[in-house]
C-alpha positions as CSV (number, residue, x, y, z in Angstrom):
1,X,11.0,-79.8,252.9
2,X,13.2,-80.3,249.8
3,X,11.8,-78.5,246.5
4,X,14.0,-80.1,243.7
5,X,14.6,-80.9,240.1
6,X,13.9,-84.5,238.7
7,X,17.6,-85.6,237.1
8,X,16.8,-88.8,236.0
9,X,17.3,-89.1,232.4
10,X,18.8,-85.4,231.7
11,X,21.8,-85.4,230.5
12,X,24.8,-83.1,231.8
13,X,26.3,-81.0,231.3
14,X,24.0,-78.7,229.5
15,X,23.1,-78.8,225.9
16,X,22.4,-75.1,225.6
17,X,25.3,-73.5,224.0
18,X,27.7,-76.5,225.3
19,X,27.4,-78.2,221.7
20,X,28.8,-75.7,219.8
21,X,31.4,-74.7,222.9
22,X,32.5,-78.3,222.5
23,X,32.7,-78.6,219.0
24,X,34.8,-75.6,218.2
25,X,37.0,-77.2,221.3
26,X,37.3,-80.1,219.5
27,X,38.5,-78.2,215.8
28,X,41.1,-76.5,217.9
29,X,42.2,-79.6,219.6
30,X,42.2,-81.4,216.1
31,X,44.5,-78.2,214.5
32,X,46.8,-78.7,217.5
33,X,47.2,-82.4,217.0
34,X,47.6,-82.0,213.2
35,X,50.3,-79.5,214.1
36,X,52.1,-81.9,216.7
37,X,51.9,-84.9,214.5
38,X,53.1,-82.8,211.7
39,X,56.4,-82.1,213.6
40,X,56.9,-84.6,216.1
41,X,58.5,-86.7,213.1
42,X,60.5,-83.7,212.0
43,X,62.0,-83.0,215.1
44,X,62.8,-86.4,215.6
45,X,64.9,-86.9,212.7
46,X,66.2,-83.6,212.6
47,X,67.6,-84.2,215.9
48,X,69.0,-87.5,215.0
49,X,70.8,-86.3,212.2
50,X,72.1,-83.5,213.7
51,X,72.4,-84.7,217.3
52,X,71.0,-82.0,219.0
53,X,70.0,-83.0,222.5
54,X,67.6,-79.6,222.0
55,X,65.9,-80.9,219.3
56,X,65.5,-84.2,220.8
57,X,63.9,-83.0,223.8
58,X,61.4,-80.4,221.3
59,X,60.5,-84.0,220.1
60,X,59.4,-85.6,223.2
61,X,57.7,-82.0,224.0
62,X,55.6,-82.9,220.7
63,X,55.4,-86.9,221.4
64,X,53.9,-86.1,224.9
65,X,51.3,-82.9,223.1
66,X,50.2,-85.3,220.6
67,X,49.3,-88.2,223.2
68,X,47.6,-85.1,225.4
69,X,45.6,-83.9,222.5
70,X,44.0,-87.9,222.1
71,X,43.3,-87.4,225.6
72,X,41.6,-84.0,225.2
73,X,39.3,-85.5,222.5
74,X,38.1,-88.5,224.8
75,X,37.6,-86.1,227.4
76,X,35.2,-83.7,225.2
77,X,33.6,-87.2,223.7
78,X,32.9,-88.6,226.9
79,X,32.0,-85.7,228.6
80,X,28.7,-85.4,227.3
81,X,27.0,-88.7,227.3
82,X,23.8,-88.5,229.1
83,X,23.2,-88.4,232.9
84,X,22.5,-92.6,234.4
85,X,21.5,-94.0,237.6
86,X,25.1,-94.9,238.3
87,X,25.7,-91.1,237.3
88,X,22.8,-88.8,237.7
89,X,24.1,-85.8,237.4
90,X,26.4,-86.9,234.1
91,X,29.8,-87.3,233.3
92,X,30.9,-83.6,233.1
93,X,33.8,-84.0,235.2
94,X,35.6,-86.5,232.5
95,X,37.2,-83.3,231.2
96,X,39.0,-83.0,234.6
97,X,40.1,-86.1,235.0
98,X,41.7,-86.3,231.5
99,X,43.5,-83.3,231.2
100,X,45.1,-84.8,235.1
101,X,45.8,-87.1,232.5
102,X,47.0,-85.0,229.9
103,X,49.3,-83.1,232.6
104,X,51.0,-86.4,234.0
105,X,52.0,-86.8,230.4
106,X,53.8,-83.6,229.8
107,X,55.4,-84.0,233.0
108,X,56.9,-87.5,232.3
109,X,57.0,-87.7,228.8
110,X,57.7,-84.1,228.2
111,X,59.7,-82.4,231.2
112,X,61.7,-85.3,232.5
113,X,62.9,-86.8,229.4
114,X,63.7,-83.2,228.4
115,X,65.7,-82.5,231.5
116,X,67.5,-85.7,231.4
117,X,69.1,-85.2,227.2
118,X,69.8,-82.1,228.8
119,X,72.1,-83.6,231.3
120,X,73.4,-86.5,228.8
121,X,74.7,-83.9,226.6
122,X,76.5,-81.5,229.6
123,X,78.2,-85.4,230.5
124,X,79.2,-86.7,226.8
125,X,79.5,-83.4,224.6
126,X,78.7,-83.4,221.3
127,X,79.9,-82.0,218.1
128,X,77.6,-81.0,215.0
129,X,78.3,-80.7,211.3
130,X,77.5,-77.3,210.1
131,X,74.4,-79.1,207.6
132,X,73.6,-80.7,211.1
133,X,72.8,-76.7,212.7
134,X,70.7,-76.0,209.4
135,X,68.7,-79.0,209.4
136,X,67.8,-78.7,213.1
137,X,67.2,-74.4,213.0
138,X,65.1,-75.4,209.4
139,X,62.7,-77.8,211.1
140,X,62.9,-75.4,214.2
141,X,61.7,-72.9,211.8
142,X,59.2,-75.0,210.5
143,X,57.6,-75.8,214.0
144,X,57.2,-72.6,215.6
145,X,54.9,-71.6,212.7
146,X,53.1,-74.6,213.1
147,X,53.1,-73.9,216.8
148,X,52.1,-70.4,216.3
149,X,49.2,-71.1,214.1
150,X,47.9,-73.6,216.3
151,X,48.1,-70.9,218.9
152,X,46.6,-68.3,217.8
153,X,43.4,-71.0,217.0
154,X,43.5,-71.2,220.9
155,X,43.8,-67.5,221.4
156,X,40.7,-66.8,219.2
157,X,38.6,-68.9,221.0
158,X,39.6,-67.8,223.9
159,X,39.0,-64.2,223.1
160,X,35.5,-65.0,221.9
161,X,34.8,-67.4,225.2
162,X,35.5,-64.4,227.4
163,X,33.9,-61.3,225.1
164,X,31.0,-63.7,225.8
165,X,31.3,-63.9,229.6
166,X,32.3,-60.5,229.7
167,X,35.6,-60.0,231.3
168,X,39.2,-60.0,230.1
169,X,41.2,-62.6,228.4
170,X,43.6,-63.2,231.2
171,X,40.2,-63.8,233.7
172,X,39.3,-66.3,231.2
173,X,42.3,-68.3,231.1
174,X,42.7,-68.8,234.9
175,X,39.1,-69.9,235.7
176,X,40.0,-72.8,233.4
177,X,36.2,-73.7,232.5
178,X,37.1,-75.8,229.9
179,X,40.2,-77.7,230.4
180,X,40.6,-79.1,226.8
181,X,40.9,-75.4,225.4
182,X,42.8,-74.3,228.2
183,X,45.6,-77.2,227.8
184,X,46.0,-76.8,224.2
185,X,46.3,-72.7,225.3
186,X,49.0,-74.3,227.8
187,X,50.8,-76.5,225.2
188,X,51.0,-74.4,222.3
189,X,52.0,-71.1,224.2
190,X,55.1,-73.9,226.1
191,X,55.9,-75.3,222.7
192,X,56.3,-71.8,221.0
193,X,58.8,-71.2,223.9
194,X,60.4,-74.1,223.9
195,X,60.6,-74.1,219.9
196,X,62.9,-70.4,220.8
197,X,64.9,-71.8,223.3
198,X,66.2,-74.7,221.2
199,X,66.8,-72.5,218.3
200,X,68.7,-69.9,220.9
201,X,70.5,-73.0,222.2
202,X,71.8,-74.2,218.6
203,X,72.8,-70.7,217.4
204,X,74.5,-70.5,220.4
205,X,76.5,-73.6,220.1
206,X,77.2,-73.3,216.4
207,X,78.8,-69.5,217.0
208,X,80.8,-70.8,219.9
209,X,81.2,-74.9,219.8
210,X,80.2,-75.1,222.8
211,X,77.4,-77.9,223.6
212,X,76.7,-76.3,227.0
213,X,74.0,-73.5,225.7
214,X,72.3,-76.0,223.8
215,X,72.6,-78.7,226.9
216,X,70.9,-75.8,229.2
217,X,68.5,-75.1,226.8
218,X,67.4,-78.6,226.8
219,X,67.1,-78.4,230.6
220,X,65.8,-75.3,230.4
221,X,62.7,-76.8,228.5
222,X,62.0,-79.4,230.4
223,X,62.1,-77.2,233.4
224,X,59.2,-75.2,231.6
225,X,57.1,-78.0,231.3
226,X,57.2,-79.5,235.0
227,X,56.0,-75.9,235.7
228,X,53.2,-76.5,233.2
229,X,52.4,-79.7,234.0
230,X,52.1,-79.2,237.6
231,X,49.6,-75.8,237.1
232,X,47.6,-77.7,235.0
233,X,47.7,-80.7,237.0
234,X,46.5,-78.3,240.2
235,X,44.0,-76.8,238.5
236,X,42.1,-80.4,237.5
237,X,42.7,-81.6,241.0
238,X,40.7,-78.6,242.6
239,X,37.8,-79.7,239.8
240,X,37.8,-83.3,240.5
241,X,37.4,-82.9,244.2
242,X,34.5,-80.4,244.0
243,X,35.2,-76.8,243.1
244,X,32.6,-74.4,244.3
245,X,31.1,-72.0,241.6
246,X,33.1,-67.9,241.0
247,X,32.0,-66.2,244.1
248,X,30.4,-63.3,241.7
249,X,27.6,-65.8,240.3
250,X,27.4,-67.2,244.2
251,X,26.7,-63.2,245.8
252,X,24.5,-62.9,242.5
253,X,21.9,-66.0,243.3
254,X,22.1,-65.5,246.9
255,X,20.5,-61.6,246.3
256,X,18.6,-63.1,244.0
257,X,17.3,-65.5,246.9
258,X,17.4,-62.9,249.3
259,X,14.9,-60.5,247.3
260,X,12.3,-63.3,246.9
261,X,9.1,-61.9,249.0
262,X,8.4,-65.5,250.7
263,X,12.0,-66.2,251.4
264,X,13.2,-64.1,254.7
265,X,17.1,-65.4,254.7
266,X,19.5,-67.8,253.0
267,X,20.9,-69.7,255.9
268,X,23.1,-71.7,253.3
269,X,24.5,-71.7,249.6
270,X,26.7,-74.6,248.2
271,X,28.1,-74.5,244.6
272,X,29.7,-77.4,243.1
273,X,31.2,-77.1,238.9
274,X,29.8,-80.5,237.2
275,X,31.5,-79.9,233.9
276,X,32.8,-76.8,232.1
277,X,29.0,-75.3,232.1
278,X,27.4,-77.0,234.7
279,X,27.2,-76.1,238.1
280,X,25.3,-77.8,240.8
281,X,23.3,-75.2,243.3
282,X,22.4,-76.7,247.0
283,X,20.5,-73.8,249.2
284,X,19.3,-73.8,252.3
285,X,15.9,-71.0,253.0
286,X,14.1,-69.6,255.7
287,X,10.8,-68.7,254.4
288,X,8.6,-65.9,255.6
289,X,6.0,-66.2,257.8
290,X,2.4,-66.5,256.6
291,X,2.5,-68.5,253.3
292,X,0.5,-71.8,252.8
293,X,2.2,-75.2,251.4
294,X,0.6,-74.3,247.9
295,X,2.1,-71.1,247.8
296,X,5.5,-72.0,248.8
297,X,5.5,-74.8,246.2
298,X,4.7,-72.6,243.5
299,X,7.1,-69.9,244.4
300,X,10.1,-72.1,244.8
301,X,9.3,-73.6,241.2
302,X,9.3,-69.7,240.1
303,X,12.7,-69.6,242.0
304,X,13.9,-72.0,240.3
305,X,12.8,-71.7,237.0
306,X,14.2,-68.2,237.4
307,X,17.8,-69.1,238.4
308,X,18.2,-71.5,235.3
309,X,17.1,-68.7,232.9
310,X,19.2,-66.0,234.4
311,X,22.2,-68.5,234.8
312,X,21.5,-71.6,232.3
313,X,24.7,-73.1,233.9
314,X,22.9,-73.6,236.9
315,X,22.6,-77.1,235.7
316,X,20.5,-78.7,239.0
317,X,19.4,-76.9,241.3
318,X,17.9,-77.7,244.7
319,X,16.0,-75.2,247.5
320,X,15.5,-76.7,250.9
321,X,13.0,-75.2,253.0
322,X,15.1,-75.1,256.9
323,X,13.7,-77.0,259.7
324,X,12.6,-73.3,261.3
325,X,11.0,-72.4,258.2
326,X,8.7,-75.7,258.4
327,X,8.0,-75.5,262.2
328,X,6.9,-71.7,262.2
329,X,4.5,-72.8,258.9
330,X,3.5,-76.1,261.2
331,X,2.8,-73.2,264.0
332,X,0.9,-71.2,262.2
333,X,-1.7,-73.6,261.0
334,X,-5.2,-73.5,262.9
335,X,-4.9,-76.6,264.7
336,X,-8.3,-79.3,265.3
337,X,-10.7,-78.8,267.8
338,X,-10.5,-81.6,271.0
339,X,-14.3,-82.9,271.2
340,X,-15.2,-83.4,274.4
């Protein structure tokens, strides 16, 4: 016997707290792509008019953001439209699936065009004017506080996401609920980086002449953001192919299940994350002997009722009564006198 929630016409993920989650995701994701649009056209033709292979490749970095940042909107947008029949239990997982997206960009458009002006400029040199240096360490300059104030937008919200959930900040950023925030965190923390590496690299070749510091600093960048790309690109595969729910929440409902008086044991619990605050709840009961149908039915609607409040994430939820649970019930009702 399966005791479960109607899904058909809910939508998912959850409204409760989501909506405001979601829209202060999106205002950081807008401040990043204002920042990245801002100087991505900078970079560029500071790094043509200087010929800076390092400042080239910071403009690819902010070509390949900016493209990631559309990507993270249409993920948040999409993400909540209401649960279908094609999709009953909604279209959480969208988020996933574009921020894969958004990591297959900084790899390609980001890390591999950055590693390859790296090794164009070890093979043809390159010479700069001395207005060349100041143009590129000016718009440099001008980046990294555009970067950094984009940043620390991410690093607020962060901060307040996981004073909410109660642990620390660094808990918050690897369980990567919400992928938009946590690739904008990812992107603006790389770009600051990369934004001080290209500056170290033209300092360095002003001082000395030599095109080789800023060369490896180019490579050196795109390096940075392979690694980026692939630990963001890890972390929506293991979402899009069915992530099971923190093992803390899991121990919680099963000794919330446990402590039920009509259920005797668990003899299963499957999590699955939906969306960044959805999860999907699948448990298997034994109940305890000497309860009627009634009484069953009403207490695993208390169950439930009680999970959702406790956890509102618990977005559907389903208790199935085991196959020993029902027989020992069957067993234990008076069975129909045989007339003779």
């Amino acid at each position: 016997m399966a005791v479960d929630q109607d899904v058909a016409g809910r939508t998912a993920p959850r409204s409760d707290g989501g909506g405001g989650r979601d829209g202060e995701t999106r205002v950081t994701v807008w401040v990043a792509l204002a920042a990245n649009l801002a100087i991505c056209g900078a970079k560029a033709v500071g790094g043509v008019v200087a010929g800076s292979p390092a400042l080239l490749s910071e403009a690819a970095h902010s070509v390949a953001d900016s493209l990631n940042e559309v990507f993270l909107l249409a993920s948040v947008r999409r993400s909540r439209r209401p649960a279908d029949k094609r999709h009953p239990f909604g279209y959480g997982k969208e988020r996933f699936f574009w921020s894969l997206l958004a990591a297959v960009g900084i790899f390609v458009t980001g890390g591999c065009f950055s590693v390859f002006q790296g090794v164009q400029a070890f093979r043809s040199g390159g010479e700069e004017s001395h207005e060349g240096y100041v143009i590129g360490l000016i718009v440099l300059a001008v980046a990294l506080l555009a970067e950094g104030l984009s940043l620390l937008r991410a690093v607020l919200q962060v901060r307040r996401a996981a004073r909410a959930a109660g642990h620390a900040m660094a808990e918050e950023v690897r369980q990567g609920r919400d992928p938009a925030l946590r690739t904008v965190l990812a992107e603006d923390s790389t770009a600051c980086a990369g934004v001080l590496l290209a500056m170290a690299g033209m300092a360095l070749h002003m001082v000395t002449g030599q095109v080789a510091y800023e060369a490896a600093a180019s490579i050196l960048i795109g390096i940075l953001l392979v690694y980026v790309a692939y630990v963001l690109g890890k972390g929506a595969r293991t979402h899009l192919i069915g992530e099971a729910a923190d093992p803390g929440l899991q121990e919680q409902v099963r000794a919330l299940l446990e402590g039920q008086p009509e259920i005797d044991s668990v003899t299963a619990l499957l999590t699955m994350r939906l969306g960044p605050d959805a999860v999907l709840l699948a448990a298997g009961i034994d109940l305890t002997a000497g309860y009627d149908s009634e009484t069953v039915e009403d207490a695993m609607v208390r169950v439930r009722t009680e999970l959702k409040q406790r956890w509102p994430e618990l977005d559907q939820v389903f208790l199935d009564v085991t196959d020993a649970a029902s027989a020992r019930r069957s067993a234990s009702r008076p069975r129909p006198q045989a007339h003779g």
